[in-house]
N, C-alpha and C positions, 0 to 999 in steps of 0.2 A: 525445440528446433530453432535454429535463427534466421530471425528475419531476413528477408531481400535488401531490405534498407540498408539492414547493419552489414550484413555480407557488400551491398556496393559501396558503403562508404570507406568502408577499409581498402577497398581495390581504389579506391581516386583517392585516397592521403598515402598511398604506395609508391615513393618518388622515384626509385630508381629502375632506370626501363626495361629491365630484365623480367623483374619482378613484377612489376606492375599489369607485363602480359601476362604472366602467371596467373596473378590474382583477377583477371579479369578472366581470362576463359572456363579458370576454377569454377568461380561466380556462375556464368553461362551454364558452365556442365553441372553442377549441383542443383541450380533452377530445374534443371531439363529435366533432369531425374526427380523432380521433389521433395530435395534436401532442403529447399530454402520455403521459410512460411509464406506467404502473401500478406505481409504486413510491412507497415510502414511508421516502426516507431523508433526510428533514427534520421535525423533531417542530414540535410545533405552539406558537406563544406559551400563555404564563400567560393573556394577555390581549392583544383588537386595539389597535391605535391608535384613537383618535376624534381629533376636534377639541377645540377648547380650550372653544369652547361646542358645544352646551347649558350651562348648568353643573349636575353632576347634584346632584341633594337623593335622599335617602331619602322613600319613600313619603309616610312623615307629616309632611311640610315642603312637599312640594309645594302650590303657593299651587291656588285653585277658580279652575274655568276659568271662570265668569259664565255668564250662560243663552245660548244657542246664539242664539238673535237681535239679541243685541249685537254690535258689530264686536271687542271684546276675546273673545265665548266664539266666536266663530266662528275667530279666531286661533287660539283657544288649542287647539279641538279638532283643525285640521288641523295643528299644530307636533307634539298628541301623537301622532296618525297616524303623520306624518313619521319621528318617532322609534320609536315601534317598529317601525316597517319598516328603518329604516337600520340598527337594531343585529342586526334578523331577517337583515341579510345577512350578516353577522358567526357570527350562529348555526349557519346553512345551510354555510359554508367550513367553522366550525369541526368541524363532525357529519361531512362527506367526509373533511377532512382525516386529524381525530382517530380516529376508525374505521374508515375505507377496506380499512384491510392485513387487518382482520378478517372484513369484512361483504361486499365482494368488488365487483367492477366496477359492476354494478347500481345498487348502495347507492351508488356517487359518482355516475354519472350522476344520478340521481334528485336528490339534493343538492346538486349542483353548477346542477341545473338548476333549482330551488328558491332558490340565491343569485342569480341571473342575474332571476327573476321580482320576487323584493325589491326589487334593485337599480331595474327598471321600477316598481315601484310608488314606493320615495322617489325618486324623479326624479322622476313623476308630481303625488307630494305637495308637493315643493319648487318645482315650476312654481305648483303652486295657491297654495302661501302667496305667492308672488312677487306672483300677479296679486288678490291681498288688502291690498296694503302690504307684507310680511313678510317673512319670511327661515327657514330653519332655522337654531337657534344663539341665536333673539333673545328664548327664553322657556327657563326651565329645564326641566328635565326629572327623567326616572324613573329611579334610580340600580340601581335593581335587577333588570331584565331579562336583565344578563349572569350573573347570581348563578346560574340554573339552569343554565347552562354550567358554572359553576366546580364547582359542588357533584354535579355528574354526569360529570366529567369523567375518571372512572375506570371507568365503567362505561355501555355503548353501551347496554344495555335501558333502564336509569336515567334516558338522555337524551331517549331516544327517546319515555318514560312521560309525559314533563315537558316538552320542549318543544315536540314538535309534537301530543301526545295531552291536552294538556293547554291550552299558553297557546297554540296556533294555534286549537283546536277554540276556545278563548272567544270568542278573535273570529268565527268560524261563530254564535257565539247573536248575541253584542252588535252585530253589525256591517248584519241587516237592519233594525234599529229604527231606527238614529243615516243609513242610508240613507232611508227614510223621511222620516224628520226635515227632514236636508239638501232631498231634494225635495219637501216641503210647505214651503221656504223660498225656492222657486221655484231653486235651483240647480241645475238640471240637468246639467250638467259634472260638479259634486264627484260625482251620484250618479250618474254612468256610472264615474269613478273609483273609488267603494267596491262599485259593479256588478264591475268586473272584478278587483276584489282577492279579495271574497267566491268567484267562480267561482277563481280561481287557488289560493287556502285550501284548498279541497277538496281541492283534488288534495294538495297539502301534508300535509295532516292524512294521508288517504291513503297517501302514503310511508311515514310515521313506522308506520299504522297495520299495514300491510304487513307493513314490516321488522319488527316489536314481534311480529307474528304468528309471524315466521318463527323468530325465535328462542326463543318458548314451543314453539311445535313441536321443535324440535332438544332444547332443554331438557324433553321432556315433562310441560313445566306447564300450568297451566290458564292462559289467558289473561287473563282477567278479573279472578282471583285474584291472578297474579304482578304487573298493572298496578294491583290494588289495595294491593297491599303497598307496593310502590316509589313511589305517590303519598301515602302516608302516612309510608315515609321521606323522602321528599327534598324534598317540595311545604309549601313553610312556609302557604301560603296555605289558602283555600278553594274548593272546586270548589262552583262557585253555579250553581243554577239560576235561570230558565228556559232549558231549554234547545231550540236550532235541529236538534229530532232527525231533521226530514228529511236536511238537510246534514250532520250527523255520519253518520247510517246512508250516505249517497253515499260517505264519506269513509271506510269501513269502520266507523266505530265506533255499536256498537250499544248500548243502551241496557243492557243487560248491564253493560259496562263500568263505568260513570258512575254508576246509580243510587242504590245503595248506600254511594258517598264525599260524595253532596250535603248541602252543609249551607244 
């Protein structure tokens, strides 16, 4: 039977993004069913494959998307959708994969099922840009999404602080405004789309927020405290308010957490 390991590593060195949902929901549906062993004797890439486009920029290169009513900001916001959901499946394989042998069956199912959800959502996003003119690939993108991977990729609390307690909870704030937005632009589709991304985030955020629990516990730290430390090591950015504190408290994260890192 083959491993978990070696089933996720083949889904992240999978660069083209057809396939790459494929191979990650595959992964997902073979766990679930028992195909895959619980073992962990394939280590994980440096880094996935992608495609050749996007072509990524660093934050501050990236060109303004235009106002959402134009046919270029209306591109531009579902290409960036697009993209961080595609690399968010990347993310999802890498957290099973990479911590699995530590964090224990649980922890992969959750993540593994977490990649499989991504994968639906840029599929989702990819039909949209399609039926706009577009393409994923035909605008550049955000070079720095995989960075909180790299930079946590020694330690499972670290990651867990940073990318589902941190850049999944953001989209829990920003993601009912810019729904709003889409449906006072009469587009109903796009906002059944970030209707079911937002419900599916929760749970996400959830996961992370969980496992993050489980392991202040074991550790007998405080929790709020251990995720505040860890978000001022490893989080270059800023934790912005306003925040969606109903959908984070769903999500386990309570205001505890957050309030005291907001800038």
């Amino acid at each position: 039977m083959e491993s978990v390991s070696s089933a996720i590593r083949k889904a992240l060195l999978t660069g083209e993004p057809r396939a790459k949902c494929f191979a990650a929901r595959d992964v997902a549906r073979r766990w679930r069913m028992g195909k895959l062993a619980f073992e962990f004797d394939t280590p994980m890439p440096a880094a996935p494959a992608w495609p050749l486009e996007p072509e990524l920029l660093p934050p501050n290169r990236m060109p303004k998307r235009g106002k959402f009513g134009s046919e270029r900001g209306r591109i531009a916001l579902w290409h960036s959708l697009a993209h961080i959901e595609f690399v968010a499946i990347d993310l999802a394989l890498d957290m099973a994969g990479r911590f699995g042998a530590e964090m224990g069956e649980e922890f992969v199912s959750d993540f593994l099922s977490v990649a499989a959800d991504e994968a639906m959502h840029y599929a989702l996003l990819a039909r949209k840009l399609e039926t706009i003119g577009s393409h994923y690939g035909a605008l550049p993108a955000h070079a720095g999404l995989w960075e909180a991977a790299h930079t946590t990729r020694h330690d499972v609390a670290a990651r867990l602080a940073i990318v589902p307690m941190v850049l999944e909870a953001r989209g829990l704030d920003v993601t009912p405004a810019t729904l709003e937005r889409v449906k006072a632009a009469g587009d109903d589709h796009g906002a059944r789309i970030l209707a079911r991304i937002l419900d599916d985030e929760i749970r996400h955020v959830g996961f992370g927020t969980k496992h993050f629990l489980a392991i202040a516990e074991n550790l007998k730290k405080d929790p709020a405290t251990s995720w505040k430390s860890l978000v001022s090591t490893y989080f270059r950015g800023a934790v912005k308010p306003p925040f969606n504190d109903s959908a984070r408290l769903a999500a386990g994260l309570s205001r505890e957490f957050y309030e005291g890192v907001a800038n």
